[in-house]
N, C-alpha and C positions, 0 to 999 in steps of 0.2 A: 357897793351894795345893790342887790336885786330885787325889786320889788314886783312880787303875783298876786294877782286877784283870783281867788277862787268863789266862784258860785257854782250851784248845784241843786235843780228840784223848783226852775221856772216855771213848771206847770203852765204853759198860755191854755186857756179854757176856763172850766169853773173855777169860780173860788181865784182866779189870777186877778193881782191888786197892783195895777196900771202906776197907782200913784208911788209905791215902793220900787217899782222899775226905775220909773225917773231920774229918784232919789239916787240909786245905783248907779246909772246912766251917770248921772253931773261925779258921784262918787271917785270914779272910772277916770273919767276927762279929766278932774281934778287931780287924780295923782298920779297919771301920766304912769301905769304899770310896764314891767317888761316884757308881761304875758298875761291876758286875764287866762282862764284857766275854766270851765262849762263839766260838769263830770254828769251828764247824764237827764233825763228826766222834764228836756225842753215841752212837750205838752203833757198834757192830760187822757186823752182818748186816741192821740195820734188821728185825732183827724187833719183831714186837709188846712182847713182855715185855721186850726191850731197854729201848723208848723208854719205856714205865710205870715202868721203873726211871729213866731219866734226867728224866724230868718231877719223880719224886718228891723225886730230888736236886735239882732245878733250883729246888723251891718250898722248901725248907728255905733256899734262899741268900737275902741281903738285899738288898731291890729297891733302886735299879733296875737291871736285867736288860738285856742288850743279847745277840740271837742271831742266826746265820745257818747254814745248813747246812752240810754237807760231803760228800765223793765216798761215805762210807759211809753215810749216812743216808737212802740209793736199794737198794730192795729189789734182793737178788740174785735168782738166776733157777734155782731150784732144779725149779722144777715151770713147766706152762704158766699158771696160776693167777697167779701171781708175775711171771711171764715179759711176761703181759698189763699187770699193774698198773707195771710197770717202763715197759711201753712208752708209757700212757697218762696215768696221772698218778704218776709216780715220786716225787713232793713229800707225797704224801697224809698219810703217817704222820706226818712232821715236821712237819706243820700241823694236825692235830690233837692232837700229843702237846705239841709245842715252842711253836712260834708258827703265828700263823695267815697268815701270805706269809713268803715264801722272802727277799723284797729287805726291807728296814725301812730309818727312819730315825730320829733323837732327839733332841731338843734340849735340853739342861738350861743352868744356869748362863753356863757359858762354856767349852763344847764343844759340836761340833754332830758326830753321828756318821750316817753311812751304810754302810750293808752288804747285798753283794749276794751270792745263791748264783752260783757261777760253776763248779758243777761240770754237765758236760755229759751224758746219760745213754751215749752212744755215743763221743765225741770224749772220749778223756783229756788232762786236763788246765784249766787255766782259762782260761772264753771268758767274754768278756762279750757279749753280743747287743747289736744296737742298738736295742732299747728297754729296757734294760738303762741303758746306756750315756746314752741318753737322760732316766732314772728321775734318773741317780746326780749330772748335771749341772744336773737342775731342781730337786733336792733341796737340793744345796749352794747353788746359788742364791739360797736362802732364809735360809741361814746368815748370821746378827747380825755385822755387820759386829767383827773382835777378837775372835772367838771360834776355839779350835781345830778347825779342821777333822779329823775320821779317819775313813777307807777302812778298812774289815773285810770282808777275802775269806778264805777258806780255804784256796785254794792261792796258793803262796810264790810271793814275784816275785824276789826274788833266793834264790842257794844255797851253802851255805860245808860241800858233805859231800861225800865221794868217789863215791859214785854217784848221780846226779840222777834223782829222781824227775820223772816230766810238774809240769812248772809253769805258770805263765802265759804264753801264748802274747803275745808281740812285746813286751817284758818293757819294753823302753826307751820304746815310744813309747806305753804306757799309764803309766810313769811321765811322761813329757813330758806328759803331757794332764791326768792327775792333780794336777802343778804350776801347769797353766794352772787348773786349780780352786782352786787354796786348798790345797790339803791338805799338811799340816803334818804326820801321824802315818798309819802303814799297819800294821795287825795281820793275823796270818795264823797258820794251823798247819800240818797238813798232812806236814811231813818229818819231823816228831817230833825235830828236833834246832833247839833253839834258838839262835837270832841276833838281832842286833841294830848297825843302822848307820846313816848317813845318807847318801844318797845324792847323787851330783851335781845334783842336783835342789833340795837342801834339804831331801826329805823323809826322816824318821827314821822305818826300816822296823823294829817289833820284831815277831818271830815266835817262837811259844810251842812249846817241845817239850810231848811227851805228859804230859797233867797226872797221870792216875793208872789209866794201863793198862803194862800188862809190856811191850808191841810197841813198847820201848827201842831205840836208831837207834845207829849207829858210835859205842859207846861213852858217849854220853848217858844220864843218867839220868832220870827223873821231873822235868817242871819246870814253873812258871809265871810268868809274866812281874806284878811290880809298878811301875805306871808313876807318875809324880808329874811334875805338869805345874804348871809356875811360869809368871809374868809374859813370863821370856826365853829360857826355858829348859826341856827334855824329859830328865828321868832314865827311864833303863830300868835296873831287877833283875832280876836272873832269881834266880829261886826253886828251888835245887835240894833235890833229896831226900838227907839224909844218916840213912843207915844206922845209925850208933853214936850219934846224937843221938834218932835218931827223930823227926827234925821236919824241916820244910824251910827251909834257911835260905841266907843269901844269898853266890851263888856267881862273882855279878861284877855292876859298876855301871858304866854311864857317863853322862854326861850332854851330852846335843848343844844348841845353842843352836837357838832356836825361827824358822822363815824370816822373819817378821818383825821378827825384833831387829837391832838393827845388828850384831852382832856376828855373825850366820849371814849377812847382806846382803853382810859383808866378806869372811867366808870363802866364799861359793857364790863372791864374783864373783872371789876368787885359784883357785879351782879350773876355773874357765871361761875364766880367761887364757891 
């Protein structure tokens, strides 16, 4: 069995709640994951002292490390200064603080991951470019035949909250093309309210509410996703924060069968009848 931590939507700056870090932090140590998993959204303002703080947290966690950016982590436009670096290389700070490219891939064991930034600096919402698009197809490509495949973007492809934020733009026929890839698992953050499903596709989409900033979504609280990947099968938890515990603990489970088991082979093809 493979166990990932997913969080997403650390915010370091306002409203970032030090003590819930922690709490995550000994979380992490304590269960010893295969891969924690980061989909985007490490500060707030993308300023300097933001990301020196999310680096600092990002090296206290235990490798290996999986990142991709998010719509916040593109300098805002305060001054002409800023205004410049926004228009020119808006990636700057996140590649010298976080990682050093925006798109990554990973192979361990028996998961192969790719993640691509898909946030636009002018276009809201999530685009993939076509060399993007191209990256993410030659990547997988490479992928050990029996190994899980997972997609890690930042903004959500699907949405289960009463006001929709910009998402992924043409949401179906990048899932259709992502199934023509292999992929088996799609992480996301972004709405700050977590979900989890599988879709007519076969693929089992988990998205992580805010791990531990206050900028809490219709009634959500603090959360992060722990995933456990078996032989046939995909468990998703989501990890909520409780208040009278002081810890975060577990606020719902399901488990989807994996697209290549028989048993997800029999259920895609009763859902496509």
């Amino acid at each position: 069995m493979t166990i990932l931590f997913h969080l997403s939507d650390l915010h370091f700056g306002p409203k970032f709640n030090a003590h819930l870090s922690e709490l995550i932090l000994q979380d992490v140590e304590n269960a010893k994951p295969d891969l924690t998993i980061l989909s985007g959204d490490f500060t707030m303002r993308a300023r300097i002292e933001e990301f020196e703080q999310a680096r600092a947290y990002i090296e206290k966690l235990p490798k290996p490390i999986f990142t991709i950016p998010g719509n916040h982590d593109q300098p805002l436009v305060p001054n002409l200064g800023v205004m410049w670096e926004r228009a020119t290389t808006p990636w700057a700070r996140y590649k010298k603080y976080i990682h050093a490219t925006e798109d990554t891939s990973l192979a361990l064991a028996d998961l192969f991951v790719v993640g691509v930034n898909s946030n636009n600096r002018i276009v809201p919402g999530g685009i993939w470019s076509g060399s993007q698009r191209k990256f993410i197809a030659q990547e997988f490509s490479r992928a050990p035949i029996g190994v899980c495949k997972i997609f890690v973007t930042h903004h959500h492809i699907e949405w289960n909250g009463k006001y929709r934020p910009f998402g992924t733009w043409f949401p179906t026929a990048q899932l259709n093309w992502l199934a023509k890839l292999g992929v088996e698992l799609i992480l996301n953050g972004h709405t700050h309210v977590p979900l989890n499903l599988q879709t007519t596709q076969g693929i089992v989409i988990a998205q992580a509410g805010t791990s531990m900033s206050g900028r809490v979504r219709h009634g959500h609280g603090n959360a992060y996703n722990r995933i456990k990947l078996e032989r046939d099968s995909l468990t998703v938890q989501i990890m909520g924060y409780d208040e009278h515990a002081d810890k975060f603990i577990q606020r719902s489970e399901k488990t989807f069968p994996r697209r290549a088991s028989p048993v997800a082979i029999s259920s895609l093809q009763e859902k496509t009848a």
